[in-house]
PDB file of N, CA, C and O in Angstrom:
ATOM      1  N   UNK A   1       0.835  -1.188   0.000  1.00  0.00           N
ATOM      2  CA  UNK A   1       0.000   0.000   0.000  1.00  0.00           C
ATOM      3  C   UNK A   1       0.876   1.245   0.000  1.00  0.00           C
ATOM      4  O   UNK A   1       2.087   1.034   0.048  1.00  0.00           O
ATOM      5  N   UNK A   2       0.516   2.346  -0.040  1.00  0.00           N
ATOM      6  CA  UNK A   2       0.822   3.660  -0.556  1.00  0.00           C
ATOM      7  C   UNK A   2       1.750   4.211   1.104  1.00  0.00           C
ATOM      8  O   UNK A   2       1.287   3.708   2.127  1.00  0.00           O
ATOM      9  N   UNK A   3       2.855   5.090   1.259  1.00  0.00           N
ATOM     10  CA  UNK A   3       3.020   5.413   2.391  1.00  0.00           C
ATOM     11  C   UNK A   3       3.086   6.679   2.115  1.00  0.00           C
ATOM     12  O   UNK A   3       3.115   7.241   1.021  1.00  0.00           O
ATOM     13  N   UNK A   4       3.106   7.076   3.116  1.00  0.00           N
ATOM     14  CA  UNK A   4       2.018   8.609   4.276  1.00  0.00           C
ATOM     15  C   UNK A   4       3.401   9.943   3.888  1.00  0.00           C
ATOM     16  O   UNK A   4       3.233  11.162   3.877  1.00  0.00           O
ATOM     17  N   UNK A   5       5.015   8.997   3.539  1.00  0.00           N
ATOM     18  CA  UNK A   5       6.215  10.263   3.426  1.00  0.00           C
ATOM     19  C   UNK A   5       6.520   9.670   1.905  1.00  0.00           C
ATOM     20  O   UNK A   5       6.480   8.513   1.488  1.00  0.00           O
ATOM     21  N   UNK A   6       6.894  11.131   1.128  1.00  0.00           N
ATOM     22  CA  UNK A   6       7.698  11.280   0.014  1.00  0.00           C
ATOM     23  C   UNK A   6       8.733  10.003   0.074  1.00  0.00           C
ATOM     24  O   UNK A   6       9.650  10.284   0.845  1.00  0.00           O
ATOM     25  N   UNK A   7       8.862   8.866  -0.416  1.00  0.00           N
ATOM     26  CA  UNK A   7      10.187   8.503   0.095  1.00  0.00           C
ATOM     27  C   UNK A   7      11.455   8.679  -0.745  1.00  0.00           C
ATOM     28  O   UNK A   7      12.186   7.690  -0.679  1.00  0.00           O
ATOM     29  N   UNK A   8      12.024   9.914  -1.708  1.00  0.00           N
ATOM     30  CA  UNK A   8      12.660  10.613  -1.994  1.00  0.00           C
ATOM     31  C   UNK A   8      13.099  11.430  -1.253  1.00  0.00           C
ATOM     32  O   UNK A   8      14.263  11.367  -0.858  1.00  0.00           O
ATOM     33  N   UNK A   9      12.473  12.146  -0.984  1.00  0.00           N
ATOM     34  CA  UNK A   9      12.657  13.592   0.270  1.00  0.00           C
ATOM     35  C   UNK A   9      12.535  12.921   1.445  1.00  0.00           C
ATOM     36  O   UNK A   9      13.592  12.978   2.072  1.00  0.00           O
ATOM     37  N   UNK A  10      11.579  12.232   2.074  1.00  0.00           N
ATOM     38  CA  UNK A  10      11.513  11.607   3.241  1.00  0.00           C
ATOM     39  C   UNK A  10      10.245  13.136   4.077  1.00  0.00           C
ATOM     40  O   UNK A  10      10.279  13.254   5.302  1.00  0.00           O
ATOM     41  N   UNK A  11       9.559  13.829   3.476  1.00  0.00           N
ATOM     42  CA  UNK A  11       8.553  14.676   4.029  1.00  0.00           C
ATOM     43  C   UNK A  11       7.217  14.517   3.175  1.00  0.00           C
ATOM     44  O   UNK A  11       6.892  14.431   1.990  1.00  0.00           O
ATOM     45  N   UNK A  12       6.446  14.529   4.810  1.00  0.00           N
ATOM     46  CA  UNK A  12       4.977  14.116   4.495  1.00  0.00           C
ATOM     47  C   UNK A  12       4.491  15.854   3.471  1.00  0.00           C
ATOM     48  O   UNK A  12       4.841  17.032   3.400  1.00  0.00           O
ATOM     49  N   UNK A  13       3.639  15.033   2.966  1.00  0.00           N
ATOM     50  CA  UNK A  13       3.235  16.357   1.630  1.00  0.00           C
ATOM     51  C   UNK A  13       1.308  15.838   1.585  1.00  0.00           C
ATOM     52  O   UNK A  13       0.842  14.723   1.822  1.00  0.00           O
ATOM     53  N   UNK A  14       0.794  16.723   1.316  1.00  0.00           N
ATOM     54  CA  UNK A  14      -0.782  16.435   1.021  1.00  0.00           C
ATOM     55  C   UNK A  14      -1.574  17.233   1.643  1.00  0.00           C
ATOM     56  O   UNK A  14      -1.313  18.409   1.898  1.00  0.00           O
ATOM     57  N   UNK A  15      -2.755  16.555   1.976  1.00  0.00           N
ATOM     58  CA  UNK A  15      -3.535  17.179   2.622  1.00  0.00           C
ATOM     59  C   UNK A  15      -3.166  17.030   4.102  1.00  0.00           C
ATOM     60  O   UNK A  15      -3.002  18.006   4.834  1.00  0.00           O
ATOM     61  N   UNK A  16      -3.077  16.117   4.392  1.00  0.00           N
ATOM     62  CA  UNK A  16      -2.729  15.940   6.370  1.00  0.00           C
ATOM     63  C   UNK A  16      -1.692  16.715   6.620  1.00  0.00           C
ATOM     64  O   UNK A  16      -1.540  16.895   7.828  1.00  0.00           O
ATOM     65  N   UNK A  17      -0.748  17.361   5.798  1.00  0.00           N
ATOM     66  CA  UNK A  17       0.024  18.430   6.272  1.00  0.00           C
ATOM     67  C   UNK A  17      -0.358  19.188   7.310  1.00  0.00           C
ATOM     68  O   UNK A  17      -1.533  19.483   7.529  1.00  0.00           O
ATOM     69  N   UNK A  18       0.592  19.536   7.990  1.00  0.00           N
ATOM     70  CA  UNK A  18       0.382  20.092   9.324  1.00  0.00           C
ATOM     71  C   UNK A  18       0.707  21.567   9.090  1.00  0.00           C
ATOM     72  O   UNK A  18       1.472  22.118   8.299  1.00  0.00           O
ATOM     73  N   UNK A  19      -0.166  22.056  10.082  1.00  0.00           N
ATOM     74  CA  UNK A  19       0.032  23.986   9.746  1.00  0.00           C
ATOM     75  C   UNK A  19       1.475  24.394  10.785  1.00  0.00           C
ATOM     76  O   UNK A  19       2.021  23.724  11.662  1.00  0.00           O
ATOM     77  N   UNK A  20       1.713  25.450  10.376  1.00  0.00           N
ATOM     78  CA  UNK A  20       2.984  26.009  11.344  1.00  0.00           C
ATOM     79  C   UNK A  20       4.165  26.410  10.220  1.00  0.00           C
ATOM     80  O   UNK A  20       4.590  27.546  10.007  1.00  0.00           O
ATOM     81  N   UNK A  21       4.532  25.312   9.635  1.00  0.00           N
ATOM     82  CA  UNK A  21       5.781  25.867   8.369  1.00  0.00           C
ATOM     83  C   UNK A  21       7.204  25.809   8.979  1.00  0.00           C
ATOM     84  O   UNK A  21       7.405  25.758  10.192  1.00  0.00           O
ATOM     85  N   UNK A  22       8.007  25.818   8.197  1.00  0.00           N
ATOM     86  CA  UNK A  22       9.331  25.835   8.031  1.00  0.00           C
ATOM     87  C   UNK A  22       9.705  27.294   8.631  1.00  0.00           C
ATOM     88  O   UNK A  22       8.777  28.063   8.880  1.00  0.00           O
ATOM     89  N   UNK A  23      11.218  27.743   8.899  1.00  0.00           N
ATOM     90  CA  UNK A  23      11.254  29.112   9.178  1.00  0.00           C
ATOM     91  C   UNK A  23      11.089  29.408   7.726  1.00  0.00           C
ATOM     92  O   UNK A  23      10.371  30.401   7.614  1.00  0.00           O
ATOM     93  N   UNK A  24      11.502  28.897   6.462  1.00  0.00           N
ATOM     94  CA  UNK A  24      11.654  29.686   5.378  1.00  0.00           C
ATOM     95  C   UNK A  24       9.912  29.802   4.883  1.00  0.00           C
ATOM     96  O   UNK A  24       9.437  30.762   4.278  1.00  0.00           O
ATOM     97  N   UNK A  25       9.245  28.713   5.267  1.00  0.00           N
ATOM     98  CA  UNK A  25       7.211  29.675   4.729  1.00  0.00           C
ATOM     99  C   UNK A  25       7.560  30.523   5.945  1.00  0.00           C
ATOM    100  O   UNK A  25       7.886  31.612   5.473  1.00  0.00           O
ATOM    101  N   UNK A  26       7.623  30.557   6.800  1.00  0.00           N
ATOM    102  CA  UNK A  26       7.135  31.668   7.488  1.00  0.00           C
ATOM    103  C   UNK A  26       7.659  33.225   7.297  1.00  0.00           C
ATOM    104  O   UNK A  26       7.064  34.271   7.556  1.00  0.00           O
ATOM    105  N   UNK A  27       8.901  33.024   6.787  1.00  0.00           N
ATOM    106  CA  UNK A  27       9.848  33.726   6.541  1.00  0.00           C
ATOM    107  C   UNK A  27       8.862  34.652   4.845  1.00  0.00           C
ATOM    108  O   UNK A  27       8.722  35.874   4.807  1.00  0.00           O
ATOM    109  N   UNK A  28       8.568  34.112   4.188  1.00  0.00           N
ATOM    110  CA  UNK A  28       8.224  34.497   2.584  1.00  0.00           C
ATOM    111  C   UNK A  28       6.429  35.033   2.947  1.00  0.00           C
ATOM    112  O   UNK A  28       5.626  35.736   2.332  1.00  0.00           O
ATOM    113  N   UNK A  29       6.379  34.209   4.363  1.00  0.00           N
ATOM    114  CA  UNK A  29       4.541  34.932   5.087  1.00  0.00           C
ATOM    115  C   UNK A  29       5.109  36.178   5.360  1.00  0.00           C
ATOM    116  O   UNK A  29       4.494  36.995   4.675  1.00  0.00           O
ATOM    117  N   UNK A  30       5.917  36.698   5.973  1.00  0.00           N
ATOM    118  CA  UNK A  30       5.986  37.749   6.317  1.00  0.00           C
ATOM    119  C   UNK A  30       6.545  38.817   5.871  1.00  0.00           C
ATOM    120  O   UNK A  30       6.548  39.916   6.425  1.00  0.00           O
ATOM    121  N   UNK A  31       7.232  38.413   4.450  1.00  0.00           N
ATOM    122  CA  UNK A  31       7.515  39.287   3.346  1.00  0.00           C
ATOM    123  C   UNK A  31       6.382  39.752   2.664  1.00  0.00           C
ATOM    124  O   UNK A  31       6.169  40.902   2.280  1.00  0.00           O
ATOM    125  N   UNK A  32       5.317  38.261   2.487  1.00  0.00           N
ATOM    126  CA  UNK A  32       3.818  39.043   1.567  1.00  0.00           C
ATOM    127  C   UNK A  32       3.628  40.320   2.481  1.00  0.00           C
ATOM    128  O   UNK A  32       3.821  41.503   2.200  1.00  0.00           O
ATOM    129  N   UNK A  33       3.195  39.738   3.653  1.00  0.00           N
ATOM    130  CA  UNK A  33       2.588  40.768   5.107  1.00  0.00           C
ATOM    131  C   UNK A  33       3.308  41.970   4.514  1.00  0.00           C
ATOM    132  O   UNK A  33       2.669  42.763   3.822  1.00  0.00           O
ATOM    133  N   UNK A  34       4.853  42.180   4.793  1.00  0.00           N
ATOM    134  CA  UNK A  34       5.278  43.454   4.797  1.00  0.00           C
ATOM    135  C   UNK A  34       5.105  44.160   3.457  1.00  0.00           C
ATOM    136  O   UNK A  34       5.018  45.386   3.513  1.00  0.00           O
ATOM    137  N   UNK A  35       5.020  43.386   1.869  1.00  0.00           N
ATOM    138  CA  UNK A  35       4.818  44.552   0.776  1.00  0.00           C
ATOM    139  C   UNK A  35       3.850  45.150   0.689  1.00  0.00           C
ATOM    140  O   UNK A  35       3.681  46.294   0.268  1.00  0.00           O
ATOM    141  N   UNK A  36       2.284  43.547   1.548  1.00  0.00           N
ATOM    142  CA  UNK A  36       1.138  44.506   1.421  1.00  0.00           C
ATOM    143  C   UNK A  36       0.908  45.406   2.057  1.00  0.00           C
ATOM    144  O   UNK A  36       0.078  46.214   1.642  1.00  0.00           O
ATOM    145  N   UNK A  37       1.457  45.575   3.116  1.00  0.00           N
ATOM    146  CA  UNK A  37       1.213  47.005   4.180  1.00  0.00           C
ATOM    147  C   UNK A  37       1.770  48.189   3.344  1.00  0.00           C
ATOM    148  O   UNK A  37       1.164  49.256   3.247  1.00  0.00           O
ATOM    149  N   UNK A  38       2.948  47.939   2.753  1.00  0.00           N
ATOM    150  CA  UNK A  38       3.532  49.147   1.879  1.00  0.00           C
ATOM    151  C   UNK A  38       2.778  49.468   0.965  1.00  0.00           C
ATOM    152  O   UNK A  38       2.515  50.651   0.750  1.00  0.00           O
ATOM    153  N   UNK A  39       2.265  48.437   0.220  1.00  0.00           N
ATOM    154  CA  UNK A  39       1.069  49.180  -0.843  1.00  0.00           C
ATOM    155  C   UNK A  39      -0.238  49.799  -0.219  1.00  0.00           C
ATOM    156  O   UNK A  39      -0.811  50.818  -0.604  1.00  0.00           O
ATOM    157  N   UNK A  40      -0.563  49.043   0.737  1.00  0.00           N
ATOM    158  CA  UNK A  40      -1.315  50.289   1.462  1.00  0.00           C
ATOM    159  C   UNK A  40      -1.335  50.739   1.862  1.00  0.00           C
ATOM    160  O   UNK A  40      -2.462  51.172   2.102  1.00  0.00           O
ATOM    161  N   UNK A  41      -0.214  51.346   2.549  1.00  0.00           N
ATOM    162  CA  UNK A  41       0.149  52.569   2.914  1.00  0.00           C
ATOM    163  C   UNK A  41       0.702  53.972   1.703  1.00  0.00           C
ATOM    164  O   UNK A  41       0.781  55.169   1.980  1.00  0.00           O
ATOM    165  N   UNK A  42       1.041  53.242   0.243  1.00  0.00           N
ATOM    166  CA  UNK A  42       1.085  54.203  -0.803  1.00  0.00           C
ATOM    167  C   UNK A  42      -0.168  54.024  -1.523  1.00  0.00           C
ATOM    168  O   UNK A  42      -0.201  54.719  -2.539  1.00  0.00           O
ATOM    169  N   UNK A  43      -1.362  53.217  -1.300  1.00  0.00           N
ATOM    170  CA  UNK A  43      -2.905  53.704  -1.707  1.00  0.00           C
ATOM    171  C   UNK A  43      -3.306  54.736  -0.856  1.00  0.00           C
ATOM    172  O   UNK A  43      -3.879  55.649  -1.451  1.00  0.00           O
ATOM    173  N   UNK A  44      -3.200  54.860   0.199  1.00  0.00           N
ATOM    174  CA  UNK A  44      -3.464  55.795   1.313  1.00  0.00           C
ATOM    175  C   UNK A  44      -3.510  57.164   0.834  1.00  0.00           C
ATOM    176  O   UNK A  44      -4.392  58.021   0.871  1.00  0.00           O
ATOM    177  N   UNK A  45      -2.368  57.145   0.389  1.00  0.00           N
ATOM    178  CA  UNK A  45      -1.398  58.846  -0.385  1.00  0.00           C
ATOM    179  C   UNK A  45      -2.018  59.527  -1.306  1.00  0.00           C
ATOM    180  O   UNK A  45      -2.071  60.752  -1.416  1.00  0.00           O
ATOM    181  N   UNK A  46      -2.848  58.113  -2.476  1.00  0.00           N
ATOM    182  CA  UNK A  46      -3.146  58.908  -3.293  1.00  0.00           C
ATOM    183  C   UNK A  46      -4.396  59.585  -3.299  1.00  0.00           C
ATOM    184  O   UNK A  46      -4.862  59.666  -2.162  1.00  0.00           O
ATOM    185  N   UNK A  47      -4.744  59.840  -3.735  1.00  0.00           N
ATOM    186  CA  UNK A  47      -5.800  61.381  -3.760  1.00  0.00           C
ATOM    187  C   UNK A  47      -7.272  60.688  -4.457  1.00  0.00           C
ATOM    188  O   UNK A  47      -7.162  60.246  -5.600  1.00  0.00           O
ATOM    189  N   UNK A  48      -8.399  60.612  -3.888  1.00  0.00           N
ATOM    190  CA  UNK A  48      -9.605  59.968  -4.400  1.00  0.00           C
ATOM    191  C   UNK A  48      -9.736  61.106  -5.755  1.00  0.00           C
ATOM    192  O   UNK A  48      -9.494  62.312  -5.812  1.00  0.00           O
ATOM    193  N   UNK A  49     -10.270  60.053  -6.864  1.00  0.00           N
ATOM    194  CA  UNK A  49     -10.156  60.564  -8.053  1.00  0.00           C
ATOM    195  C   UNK A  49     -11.381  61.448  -8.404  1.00  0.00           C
ATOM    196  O   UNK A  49     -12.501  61.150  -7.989  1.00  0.00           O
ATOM    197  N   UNK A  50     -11.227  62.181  -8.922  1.00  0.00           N
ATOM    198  CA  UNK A  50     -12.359  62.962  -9.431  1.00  0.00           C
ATOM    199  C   UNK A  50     -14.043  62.841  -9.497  1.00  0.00           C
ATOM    200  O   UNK A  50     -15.023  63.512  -9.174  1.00  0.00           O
ATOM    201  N   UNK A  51     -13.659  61.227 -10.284  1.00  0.00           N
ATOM    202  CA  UNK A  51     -15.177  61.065 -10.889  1.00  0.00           C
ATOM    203  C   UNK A  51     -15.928  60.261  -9.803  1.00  0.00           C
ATOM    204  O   UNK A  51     -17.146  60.089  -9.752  1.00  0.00           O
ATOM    205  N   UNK A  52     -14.866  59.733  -8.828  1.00  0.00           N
ATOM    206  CA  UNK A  52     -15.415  58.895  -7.810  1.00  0.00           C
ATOM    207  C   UNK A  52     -16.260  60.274  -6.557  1.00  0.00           C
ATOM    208  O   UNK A  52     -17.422  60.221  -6.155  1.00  0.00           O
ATOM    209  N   UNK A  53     -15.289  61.296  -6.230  1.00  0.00           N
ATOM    210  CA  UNK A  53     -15.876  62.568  -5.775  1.00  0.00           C
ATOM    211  C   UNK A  53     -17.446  62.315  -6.081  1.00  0.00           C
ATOM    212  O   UNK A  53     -18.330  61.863  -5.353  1.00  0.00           O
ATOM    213  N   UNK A  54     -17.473  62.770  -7.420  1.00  0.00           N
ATOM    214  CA  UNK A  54     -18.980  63.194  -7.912  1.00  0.00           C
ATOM    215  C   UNK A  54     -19.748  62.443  -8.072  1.00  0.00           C
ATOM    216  O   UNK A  54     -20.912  62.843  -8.028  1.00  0.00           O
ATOM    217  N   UNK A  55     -19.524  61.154  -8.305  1.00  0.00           N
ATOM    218  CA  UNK A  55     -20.562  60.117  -7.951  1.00  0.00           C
ATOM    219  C   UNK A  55     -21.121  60.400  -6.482  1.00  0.00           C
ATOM    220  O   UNK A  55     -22.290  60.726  -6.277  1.00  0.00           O
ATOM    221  N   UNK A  56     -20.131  60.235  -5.453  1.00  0.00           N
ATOM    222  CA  UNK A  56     -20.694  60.384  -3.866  1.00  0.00           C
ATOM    223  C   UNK A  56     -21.448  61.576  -3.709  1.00  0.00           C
ATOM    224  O   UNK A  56     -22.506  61.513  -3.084  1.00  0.00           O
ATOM    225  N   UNK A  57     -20.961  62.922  -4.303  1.00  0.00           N
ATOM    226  CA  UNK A  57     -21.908  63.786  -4.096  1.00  0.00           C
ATOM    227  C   UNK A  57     -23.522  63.449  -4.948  1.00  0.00           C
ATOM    228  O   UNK A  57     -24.662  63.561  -4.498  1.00  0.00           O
ATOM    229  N   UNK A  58     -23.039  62.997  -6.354  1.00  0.00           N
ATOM    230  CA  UNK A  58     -24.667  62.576  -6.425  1.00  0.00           C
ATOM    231  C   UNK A  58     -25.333  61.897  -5.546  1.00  0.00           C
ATOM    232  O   UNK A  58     -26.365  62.402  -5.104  1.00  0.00           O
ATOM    233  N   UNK A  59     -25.020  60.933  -5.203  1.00  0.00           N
ATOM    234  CA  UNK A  59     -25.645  59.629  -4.076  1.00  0.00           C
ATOM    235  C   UNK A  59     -26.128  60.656  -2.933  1.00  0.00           C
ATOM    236  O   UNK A  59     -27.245  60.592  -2.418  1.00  0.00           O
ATOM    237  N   UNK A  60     -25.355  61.411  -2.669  1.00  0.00           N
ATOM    238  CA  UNK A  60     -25.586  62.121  -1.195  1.00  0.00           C
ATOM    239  C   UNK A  60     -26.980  63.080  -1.468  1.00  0.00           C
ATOM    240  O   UNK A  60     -27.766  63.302  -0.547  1.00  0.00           O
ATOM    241  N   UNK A  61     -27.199  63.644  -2.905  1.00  0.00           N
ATOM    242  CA  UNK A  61     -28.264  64.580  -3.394  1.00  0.00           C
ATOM    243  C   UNK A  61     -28.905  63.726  -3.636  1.00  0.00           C
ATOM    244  O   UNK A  61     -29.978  63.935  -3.071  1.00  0.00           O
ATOM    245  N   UNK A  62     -28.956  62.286  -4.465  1.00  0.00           N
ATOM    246  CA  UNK A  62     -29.962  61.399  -4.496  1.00  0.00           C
ATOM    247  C   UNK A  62     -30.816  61.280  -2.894  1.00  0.00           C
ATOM    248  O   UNK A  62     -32.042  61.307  -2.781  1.00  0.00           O
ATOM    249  N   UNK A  63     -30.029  61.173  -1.976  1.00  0.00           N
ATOM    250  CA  UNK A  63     -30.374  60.405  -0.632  1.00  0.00           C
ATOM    251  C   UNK A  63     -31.505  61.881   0.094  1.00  0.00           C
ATOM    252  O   UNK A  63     -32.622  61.770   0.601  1.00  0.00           O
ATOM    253  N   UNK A  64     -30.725  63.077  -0.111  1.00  0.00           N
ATOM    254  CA  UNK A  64     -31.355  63.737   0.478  1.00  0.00           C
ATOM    255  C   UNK A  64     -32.936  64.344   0.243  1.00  0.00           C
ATOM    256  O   UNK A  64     -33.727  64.897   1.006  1.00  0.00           O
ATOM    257  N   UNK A  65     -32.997  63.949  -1.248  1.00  0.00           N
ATOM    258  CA  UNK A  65     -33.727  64.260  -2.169  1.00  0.00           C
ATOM    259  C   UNK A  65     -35.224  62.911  -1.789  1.00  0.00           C
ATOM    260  O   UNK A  65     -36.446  63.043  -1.722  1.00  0.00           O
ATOM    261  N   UNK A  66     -34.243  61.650  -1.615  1.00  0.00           N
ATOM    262  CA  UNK A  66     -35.514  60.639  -1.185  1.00  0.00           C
ATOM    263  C   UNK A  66     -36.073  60.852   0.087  1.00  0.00           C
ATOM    264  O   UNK A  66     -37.054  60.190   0.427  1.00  0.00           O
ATOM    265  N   UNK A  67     -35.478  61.851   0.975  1.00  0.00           N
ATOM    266  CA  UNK A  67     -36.082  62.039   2.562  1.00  0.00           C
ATOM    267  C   UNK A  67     -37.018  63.313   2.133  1.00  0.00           C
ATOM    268  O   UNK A  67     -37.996  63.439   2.869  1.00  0.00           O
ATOM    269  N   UNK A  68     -36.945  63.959   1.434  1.00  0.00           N
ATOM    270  CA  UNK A  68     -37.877  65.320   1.354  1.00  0.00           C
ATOM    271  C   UNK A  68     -39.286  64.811   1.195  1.00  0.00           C
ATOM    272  O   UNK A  68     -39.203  64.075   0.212  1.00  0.00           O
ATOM    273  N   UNK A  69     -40.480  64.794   1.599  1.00  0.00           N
ATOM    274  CA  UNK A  69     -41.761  64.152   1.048  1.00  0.00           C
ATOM    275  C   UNK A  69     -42.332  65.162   0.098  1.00  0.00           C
ATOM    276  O   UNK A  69     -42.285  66.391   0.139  1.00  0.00           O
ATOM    277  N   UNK A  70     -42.943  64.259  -0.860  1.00  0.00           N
ATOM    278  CA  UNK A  70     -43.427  65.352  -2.066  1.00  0.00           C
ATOM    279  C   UNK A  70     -44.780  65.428  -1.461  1.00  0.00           C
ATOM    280  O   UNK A  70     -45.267  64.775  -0.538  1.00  0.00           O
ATOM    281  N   UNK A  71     -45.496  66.811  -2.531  1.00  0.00           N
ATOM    282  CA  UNK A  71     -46.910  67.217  -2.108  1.00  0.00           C
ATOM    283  C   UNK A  71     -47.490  66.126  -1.966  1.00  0.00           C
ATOM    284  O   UNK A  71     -47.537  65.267  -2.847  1.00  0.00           O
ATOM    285  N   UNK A  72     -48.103  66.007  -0.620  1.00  0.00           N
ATOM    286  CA  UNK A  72     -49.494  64.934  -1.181  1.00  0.00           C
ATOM    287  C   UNK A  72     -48.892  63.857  -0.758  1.00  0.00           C
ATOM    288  O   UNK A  72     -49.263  63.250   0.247  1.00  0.00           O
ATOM    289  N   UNK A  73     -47.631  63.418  -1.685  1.00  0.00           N
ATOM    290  CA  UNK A  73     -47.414  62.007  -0.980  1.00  0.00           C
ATOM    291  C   UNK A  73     -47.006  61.106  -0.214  1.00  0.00           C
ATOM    292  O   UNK A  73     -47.259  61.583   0.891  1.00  0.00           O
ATOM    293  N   UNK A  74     -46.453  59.931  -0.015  1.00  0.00           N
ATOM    294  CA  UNK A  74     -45.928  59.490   1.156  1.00  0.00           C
ATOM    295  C   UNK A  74     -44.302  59.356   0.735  1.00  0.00           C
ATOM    296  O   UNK A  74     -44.022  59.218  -0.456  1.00  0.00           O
ATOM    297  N   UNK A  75     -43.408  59.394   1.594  1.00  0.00           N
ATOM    298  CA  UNK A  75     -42.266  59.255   0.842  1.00  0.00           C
ATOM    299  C   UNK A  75     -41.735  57.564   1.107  1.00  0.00           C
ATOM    300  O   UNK A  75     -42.205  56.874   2.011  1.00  0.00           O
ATOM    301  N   UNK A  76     -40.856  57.160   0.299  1.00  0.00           N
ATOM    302  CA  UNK A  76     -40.448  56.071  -0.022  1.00  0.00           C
ATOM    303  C   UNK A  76     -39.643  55.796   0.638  1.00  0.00           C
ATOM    304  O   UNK A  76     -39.070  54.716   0.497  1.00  0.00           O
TER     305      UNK A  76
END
């Protein structure tokens, strides 16, 4: 029958792998960790774009516009 280790390498591989890692995954975990903080910390910087602005101000005149009740009716 089939056994449970590589027997080349001599390390279990699959699904029953165990969580925790080598220093070197943990090591390349905490390189992802650190570029993504840097990219968001230079999304941070940049400046919300124009057209995104004026969308929100529409939404915000849409919104205020659905609280006003018209003559007569009930509002929505």
């Amino acid at each position: 029958m089939g056994r449970s280790m590589d027997e080349e390498t001599g390390k279990h591989g699959g699904v029953g792998q165990q969580r925790g890692g080598t220093a070197e995954t943990l090591d390349i975990g905490g390189s992802i960790g650190t570029s993504l903080k840097a990219l968001y910390r230079s999304l941070e910087q940049e400046p919300v774009p124009e057209l995104f602005l004026n969308l929100l101000e529409k939404l915000d005149e849409a919104e205020a516009a659905a609280k006003v009740p018209s003559k007569g009716g009930v509002p929505l």
